[in-house]
Structures are given as structure tokens and as C-alpha cells.
N, C-alpha and C positions, 0 to 999 in steps of 0.2 A: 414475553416468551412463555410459552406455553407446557409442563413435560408430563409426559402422561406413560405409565407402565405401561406394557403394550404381552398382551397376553404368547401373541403368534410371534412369528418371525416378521420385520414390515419387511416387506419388496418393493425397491423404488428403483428409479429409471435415471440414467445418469443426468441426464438435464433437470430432475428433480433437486440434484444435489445443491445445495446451498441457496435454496429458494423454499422449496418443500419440508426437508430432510438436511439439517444441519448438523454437520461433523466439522467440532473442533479441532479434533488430534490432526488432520491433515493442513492445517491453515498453522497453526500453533510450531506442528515441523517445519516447515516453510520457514515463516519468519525465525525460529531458533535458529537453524542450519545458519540461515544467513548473518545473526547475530552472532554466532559462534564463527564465523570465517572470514567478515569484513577484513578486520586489523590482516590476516594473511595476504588477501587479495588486492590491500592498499596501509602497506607497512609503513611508511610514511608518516600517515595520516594518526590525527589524534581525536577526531571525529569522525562519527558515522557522516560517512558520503552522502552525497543530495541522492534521493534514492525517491522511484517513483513506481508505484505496484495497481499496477492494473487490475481491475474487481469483475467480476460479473457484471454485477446489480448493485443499486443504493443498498438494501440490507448487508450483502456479502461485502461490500468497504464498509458500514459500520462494526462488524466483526471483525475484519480484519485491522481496521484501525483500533477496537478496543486488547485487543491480543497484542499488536504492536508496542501499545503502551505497555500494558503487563511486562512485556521479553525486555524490554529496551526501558526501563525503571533505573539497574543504575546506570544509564549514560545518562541518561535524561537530571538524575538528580545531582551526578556527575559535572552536568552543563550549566547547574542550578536555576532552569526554565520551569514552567509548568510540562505536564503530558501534551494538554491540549495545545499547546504552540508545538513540543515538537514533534509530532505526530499530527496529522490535519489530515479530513478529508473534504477532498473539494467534485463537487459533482454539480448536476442543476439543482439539489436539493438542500446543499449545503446550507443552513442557518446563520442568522447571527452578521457575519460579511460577503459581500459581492463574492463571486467565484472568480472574477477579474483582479481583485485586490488581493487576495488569497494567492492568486498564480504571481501576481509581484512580488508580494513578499517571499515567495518561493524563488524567485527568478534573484532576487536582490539582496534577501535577508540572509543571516545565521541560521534561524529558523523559520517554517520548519524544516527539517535535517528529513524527514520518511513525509508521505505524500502519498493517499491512497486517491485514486481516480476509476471511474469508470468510461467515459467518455471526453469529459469534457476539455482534458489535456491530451489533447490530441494535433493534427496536420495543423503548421501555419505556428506552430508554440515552441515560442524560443526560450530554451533554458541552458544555459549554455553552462552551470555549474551541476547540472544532471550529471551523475556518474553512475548511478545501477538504475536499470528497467528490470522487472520481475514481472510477470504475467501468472497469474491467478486466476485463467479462465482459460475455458475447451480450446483447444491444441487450435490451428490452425489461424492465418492471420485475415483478420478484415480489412476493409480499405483503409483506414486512419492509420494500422499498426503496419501493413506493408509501406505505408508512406512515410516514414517514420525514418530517419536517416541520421547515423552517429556517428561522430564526428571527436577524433582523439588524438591529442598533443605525440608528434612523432611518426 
């Protein structure tokens, strides 16, 4: 990463955002808000919900998953895991493990509990302990997310 003073004002274009031109504070709100409200929206629970956050781009899920980690430090140490198991980003790019074994352990395991994707979880992907979708990218639905069908006890 690169940061450089910049004399002018920059002018950028919204598709520039988070590819170009990276702003923390709105990814960092996000994920707070939502760390801040889980236990409301699922009283019950004594763990963060299987939760699965939709990205732009590989870059925009590495940020978002390193910011995940940061918000979510103590559940995390709470659960007495590492970050990197529970927090994962799984894309084509992901390192290290298959992006097929990554989605099982997601489908089967304890962790990880948060799951950044861009694509690659998507139509045809059974997770049947998924409880939050969050969307991190321009308004409107593509074909994978209009197909995309939730299903809840009740």
C-alpha cells in the first residue's frame, strides 16, 4: 500500500472506490455497526452467527477481512481461536487451502464464524448454518445473488 499527500483535492468516480481510492471508515462502520448489534438481532446466541459478506474484488475482501479481524479481536480471543480461522477469505485467489475445503469447513465447522467472498460462494452452495448475508458492493443484484434463496426455521 502505497499513501502519498496529495496537494489538490483527488476526484474519483464511484466505481473507483475501493479499487482505486480506498476508504476505511466506511468498511470499518459496517463491520462495527454489525459487531455492535449481533447479540440484539440473535439474543440467544453466545456466538457470532455464520455470517457471510460479499466484497467487490479480491483486494476489497482482503481489507475487509483484515478490519473484521481488528472489530471482532475479543470474540475471537473470547473463542480462544486464532483471527485467521475465524475470520477467512475464500475467493479463486485464496492461498494456502482449496476454496472447496475452506467452504466445508465453513458448512460443517465452529469456525470460521465471518467469511468474506466475492464470487466464489455463490448459486448451487449449501450452508445451511449461514445466518447473516451482508453485501459490500454497488446496490443492485447480479445473477448469483438474485439466485440466492433463504431459508428460516418458522
Amino acid at each position: 500500500m502505497r499513501w502519498e499527500q496529495l496537494e489538490d483535492e483527488l476526484v474519483y468516480y464511484p466505481e473507483q472506490l475501493d479499487r482505486e481510492v480506498v476508504s476505511l471508515d466506511p468498511i470499518r462502520t459496517i463491520i462495527r455497526a454489525y459487531r455492535d448489534s449481533y447479540r440484539q438481532l440473535f439474543p440467544e446466541r453466545t456466538k457470532v452467527p455464520k455470517t457471510l459478506i460479499f466484497a467487490k474484488d479480491d483486494s476489497h475482501a482482503d481489507t475487509i477481512v483484515e478490519i473484521a479481524r481488528e472489530e471482532f479481536m475479543p470474540e475471537i480471543l473470547r473463542e480462544g481461536c486464532s483471527a485467521n480461522d475465524y475470520v477467512r477469505k475464500i475467493t479463486c485467489r485464496t492461498t494456502g487451502a482449496r476454496p472447496e475445503d475452506l467452504i466445508t469447513a465453513f458448512r460443517n465447522r465452529l469456525t470460521p464464524r465471518i467469511v468474506v467472498t466475492v464470487d466464489i460462494i455463490a448459486t448451487g452452495t449449501d450452508i445451511k448454518p449461514l445466518e447473516v448475508l451482508i453485501f459490500m458492493r454497488p446496490e443492485g443484484l447480479n445473477a448469483e445473488e438474485s439466485e440466492i434463496t433463504i431459508l428460516a426455521d418458522g
